[in-house]
C-alpha positions as CSV (number, residue, x, y, z in Angstrom):
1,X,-50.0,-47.0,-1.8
2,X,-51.4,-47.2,-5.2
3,X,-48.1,-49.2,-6.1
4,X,-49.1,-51.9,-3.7
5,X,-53.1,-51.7,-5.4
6,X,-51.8,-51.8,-8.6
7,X,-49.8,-54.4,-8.4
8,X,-52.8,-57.1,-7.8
9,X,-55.7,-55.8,-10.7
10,X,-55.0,-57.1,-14.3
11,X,-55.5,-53.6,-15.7
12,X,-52.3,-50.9,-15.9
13,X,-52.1,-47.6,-17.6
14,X,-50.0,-47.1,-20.3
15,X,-47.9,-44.1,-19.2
16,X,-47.4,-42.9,-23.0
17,X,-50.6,-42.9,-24.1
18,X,-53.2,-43.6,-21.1
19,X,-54.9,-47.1,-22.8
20,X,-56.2,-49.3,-20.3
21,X,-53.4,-52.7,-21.0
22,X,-53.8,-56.2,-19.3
23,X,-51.1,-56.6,-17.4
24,X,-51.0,-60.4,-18.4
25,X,-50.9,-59.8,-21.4
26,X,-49.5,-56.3,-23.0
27,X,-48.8,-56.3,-26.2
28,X,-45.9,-53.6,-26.3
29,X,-44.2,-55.2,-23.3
30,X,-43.6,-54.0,-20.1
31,X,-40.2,-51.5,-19.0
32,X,-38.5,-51.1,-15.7
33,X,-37.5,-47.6,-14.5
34,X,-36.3,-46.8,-11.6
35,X,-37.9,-50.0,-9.8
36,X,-41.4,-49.7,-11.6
37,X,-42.8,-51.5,-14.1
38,X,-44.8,-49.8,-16.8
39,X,-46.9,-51.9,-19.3
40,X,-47.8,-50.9,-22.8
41,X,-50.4,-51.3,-25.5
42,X,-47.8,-51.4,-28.0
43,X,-44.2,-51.4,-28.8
44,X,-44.5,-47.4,-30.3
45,X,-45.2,-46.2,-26.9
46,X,-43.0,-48.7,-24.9
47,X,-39.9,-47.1,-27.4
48,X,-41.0,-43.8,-26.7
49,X,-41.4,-43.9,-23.3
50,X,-37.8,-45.5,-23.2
51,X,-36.1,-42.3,-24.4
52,X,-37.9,-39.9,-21.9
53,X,-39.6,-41.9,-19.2
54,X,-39.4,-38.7,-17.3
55,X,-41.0,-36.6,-19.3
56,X,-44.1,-39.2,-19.8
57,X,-44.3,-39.8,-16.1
58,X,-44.1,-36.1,-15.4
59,X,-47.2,-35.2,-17.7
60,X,-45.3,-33.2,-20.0
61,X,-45.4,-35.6,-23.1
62,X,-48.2,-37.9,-23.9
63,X,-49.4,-39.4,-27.3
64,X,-53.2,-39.6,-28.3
65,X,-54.5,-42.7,-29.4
């Protein structure tokens, strides 16, 4: 469900590093994993989410900003 919400507000959360990013607009680009797209606030977090997505998504990792 919250796929479905999310996908219509401008605003994601970057999965690295929790920052609110415009999802018109994110400046560290957006990744695709596993049929989700995540948007970043920059390309730091977008590179280190690309080498564990799973540990980002599972709450064990997560950089403070």
């Amino acid at each position: 469900m919250l796929k479905i919400i999310g996908s219509f507000l401008p605003k994601m959360t970057d999965p690295v590093c929790n920052m609110n990013v415009n999802r018109f607009d994110a400046n560290g680009g957006v990744y695709v994993f596993e049929s989700t797209k995540y948007y970043f606030c920059g390309t730091g977090c977008n590179k280190a989410f690309q080498k564990e997505p799973k540990e980002y998504l599972l709450g064990n990792k997560k950089i403070e900003m």
